[in-house]
NUROVEX-626517 format. One line per field, with one value per residue (C-alpha): chain; residue in three letters; x, y, z. Coordinates in steps of 0.02 Angstrom, whole numbers, plus 50000, padded with zeros to 5 digits. Example, Ala and Ser with C-alpha at 12.3 -4.5 7.8 and 13.67 -1.06 7.14 Angstrom:
2
mol <- A,A
type <- ala,ser
xx <- 50615,50684
yy <- 49775,49947
zz <- 50390,50357
//
This chain:
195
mol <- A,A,A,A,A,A,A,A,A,A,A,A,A,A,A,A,A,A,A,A,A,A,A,A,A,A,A,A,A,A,A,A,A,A,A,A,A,A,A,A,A,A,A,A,A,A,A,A,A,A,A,A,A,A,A,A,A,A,A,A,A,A,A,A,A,A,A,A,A,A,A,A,A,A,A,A,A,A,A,A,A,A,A,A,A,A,A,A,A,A,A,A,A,A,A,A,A,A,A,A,A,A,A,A,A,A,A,A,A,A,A,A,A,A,A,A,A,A,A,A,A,A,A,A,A,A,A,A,A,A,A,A,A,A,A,A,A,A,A,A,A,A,A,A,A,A,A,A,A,A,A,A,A,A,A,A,A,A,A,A,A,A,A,A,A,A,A,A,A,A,A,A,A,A,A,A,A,A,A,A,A,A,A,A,A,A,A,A,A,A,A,A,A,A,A
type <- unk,unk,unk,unk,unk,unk,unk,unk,unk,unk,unk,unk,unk,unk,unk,unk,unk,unk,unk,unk,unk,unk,unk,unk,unk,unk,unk,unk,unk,unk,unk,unk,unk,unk,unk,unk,unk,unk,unk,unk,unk,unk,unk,unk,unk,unk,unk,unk,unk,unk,unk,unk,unk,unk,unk,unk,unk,unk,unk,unk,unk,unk,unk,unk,unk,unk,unk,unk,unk,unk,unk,unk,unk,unk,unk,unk,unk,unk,unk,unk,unk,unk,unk,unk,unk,unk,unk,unk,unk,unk,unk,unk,unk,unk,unk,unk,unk,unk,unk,unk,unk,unk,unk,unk,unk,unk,unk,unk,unk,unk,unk,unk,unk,unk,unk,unk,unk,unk,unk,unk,unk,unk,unk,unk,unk,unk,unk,unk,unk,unk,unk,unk,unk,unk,unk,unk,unk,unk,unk,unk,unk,unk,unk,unk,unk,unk,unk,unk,unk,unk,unk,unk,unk,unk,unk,unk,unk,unk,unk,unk,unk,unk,unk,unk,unk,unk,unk,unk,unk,unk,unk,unk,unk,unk,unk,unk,unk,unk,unk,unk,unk,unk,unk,unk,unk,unk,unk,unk,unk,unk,unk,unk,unk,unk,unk
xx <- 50361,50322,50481,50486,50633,50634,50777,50847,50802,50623,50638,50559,50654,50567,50626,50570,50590,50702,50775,50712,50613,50650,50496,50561,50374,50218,50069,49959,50022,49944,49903,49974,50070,49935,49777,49834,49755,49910,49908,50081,50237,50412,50529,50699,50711,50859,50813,50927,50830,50720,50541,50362,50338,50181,50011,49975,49789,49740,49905,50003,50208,50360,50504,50702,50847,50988,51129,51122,51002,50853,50746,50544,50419,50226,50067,50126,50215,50198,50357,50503,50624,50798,50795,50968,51052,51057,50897,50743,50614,50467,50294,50152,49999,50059,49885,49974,50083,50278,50406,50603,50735,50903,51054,51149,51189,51102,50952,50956,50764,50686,50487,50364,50178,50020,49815,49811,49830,49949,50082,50240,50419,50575,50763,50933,51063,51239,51316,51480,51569,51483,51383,51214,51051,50874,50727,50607,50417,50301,50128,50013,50133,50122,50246,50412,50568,50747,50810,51002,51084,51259,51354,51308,51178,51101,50942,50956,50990,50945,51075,51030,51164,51168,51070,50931,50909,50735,50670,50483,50426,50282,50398,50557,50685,50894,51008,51200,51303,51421,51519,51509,51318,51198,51023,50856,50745,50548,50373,50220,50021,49966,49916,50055,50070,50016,50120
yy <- 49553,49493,49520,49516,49502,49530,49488,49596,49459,49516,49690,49737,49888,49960,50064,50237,50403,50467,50346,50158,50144,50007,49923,49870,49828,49841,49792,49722,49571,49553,49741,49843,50017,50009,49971,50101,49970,49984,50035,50077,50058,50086,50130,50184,50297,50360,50510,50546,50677,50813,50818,50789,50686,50530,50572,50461,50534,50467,50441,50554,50537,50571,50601,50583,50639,50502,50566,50724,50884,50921,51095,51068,51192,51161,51169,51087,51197,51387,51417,51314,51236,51119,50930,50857,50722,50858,50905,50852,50731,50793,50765,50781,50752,50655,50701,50872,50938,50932,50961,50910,50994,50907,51032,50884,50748,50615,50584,50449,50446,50344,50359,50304,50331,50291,50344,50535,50574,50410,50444,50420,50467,50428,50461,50434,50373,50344,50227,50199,50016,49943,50104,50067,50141,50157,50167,50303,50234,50336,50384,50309,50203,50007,49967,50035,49955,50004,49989,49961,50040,49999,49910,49763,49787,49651,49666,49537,49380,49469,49508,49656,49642,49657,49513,49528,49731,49785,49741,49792,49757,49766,49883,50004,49920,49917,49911,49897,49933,49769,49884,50074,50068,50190,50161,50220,50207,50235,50243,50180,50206,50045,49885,49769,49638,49461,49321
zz <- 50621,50426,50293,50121,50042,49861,49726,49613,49481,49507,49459,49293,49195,49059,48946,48876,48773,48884,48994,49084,49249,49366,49450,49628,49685,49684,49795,49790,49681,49505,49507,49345,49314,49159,49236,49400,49534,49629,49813,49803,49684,49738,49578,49507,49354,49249,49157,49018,48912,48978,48963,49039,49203,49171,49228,49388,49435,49594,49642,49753,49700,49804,49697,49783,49662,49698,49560,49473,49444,49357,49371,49390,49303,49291,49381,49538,49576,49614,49563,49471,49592,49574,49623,49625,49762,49912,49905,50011,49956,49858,49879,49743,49666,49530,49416,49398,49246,49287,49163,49189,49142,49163,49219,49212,49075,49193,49345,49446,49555,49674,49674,49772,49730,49837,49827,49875,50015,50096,50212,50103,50163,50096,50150,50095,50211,50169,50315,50350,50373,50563,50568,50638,50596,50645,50571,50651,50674,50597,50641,50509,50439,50406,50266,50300,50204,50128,49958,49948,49809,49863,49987,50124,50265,50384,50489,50625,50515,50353,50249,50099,49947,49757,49751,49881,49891,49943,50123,50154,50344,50447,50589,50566,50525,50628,50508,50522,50397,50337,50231,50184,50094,50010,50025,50011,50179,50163,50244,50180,50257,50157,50200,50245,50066,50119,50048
//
């Protein structure tokens, strides 16, 4: 079963009009947000000022609200709707016109973008301290992975912490909880990233 483990140290933040995006990955290696050769890109953002989502054409997006609120308006959608940390992931196409509104002073997102049409899931799980969990397989998946945004977790003799926090695997991953943890769990129909 190939692991990557990637360091926090690695991550490239970026700042912007209205807020910074974290880069937690993307595959494959030497491919650029700018030149959009990417087969997928795994990110953070926090969105402190409302206003219009990036144009990713040829990408499809999926978009989970982590910490606070924000209502969505535009042409993907047929009608407005409310993102905020209870709500399900959203899917897409990341060509189309969203706007942001925050209903709350800040966003925290994760977002995960792939060629249209992809599989891409996402879910948040909070675990408790010794709580084990388990990663669902997924048709059509290949990449699956967690991104720890709190907390201690191993995986066999893997251990995901402040310092190491993003695990992408060839298979779901078993997780148990080393202390109480929030994290971000997702699915990917990509190739696998070769060393």
């Amino acid at each position: 079963m190939p692991i990557h483990l990637v360091a926090a140290k690695d991550f490239v933040t970026n700042d912007w009009a209205g807020g910074s995006t974290t880069q937690l990955l993307i595959h494959p290696k030497g491919s650029s947000l700018a030149a959009r050769d990417f087969e997928f890109r795994l990110s953070c953002a926090r969105v402190e000022q409302s206003g219009q989502f990036s144009d990713f054409s040829g990408y499809d997006r999926l978009l989970l609200v982590l910490e606070g609120a924000m209502k969505l308006s535009g042409n993907a959608l047929s009608e407005a709707r409310v993102q905020h940390a209870d709500s399900s992931p959203w899917a897409f196409d990341g060509g189309l016109s969203v706007h942001a509104e925050l209903t709350t002073a800040v966003v925290e997102d994760f977002n995960l973008f792939v060629p249209k049409g992809r599989l891409k899931l996402a879910s948040r799980q909070q675990l408790a301290e010794h709580q084990r969990w388990h990663q669902a397989a997924e048709a059509g998946a290949s990449v699956y992975g967690v991104f720890l945004r709190s907390g201690q977790v191993s995986i066999g003799d893997i251990q995901l912490s402040s310092d190491h926090p993003l695990i992408i695997s060839s298979t779901p991953l078993n997780l148990l909880a080393e202390a109480p943890s929030d994290l971000v769990a997702f699915a990917i129909g990509c190739r696998f990233p070769q060393p």
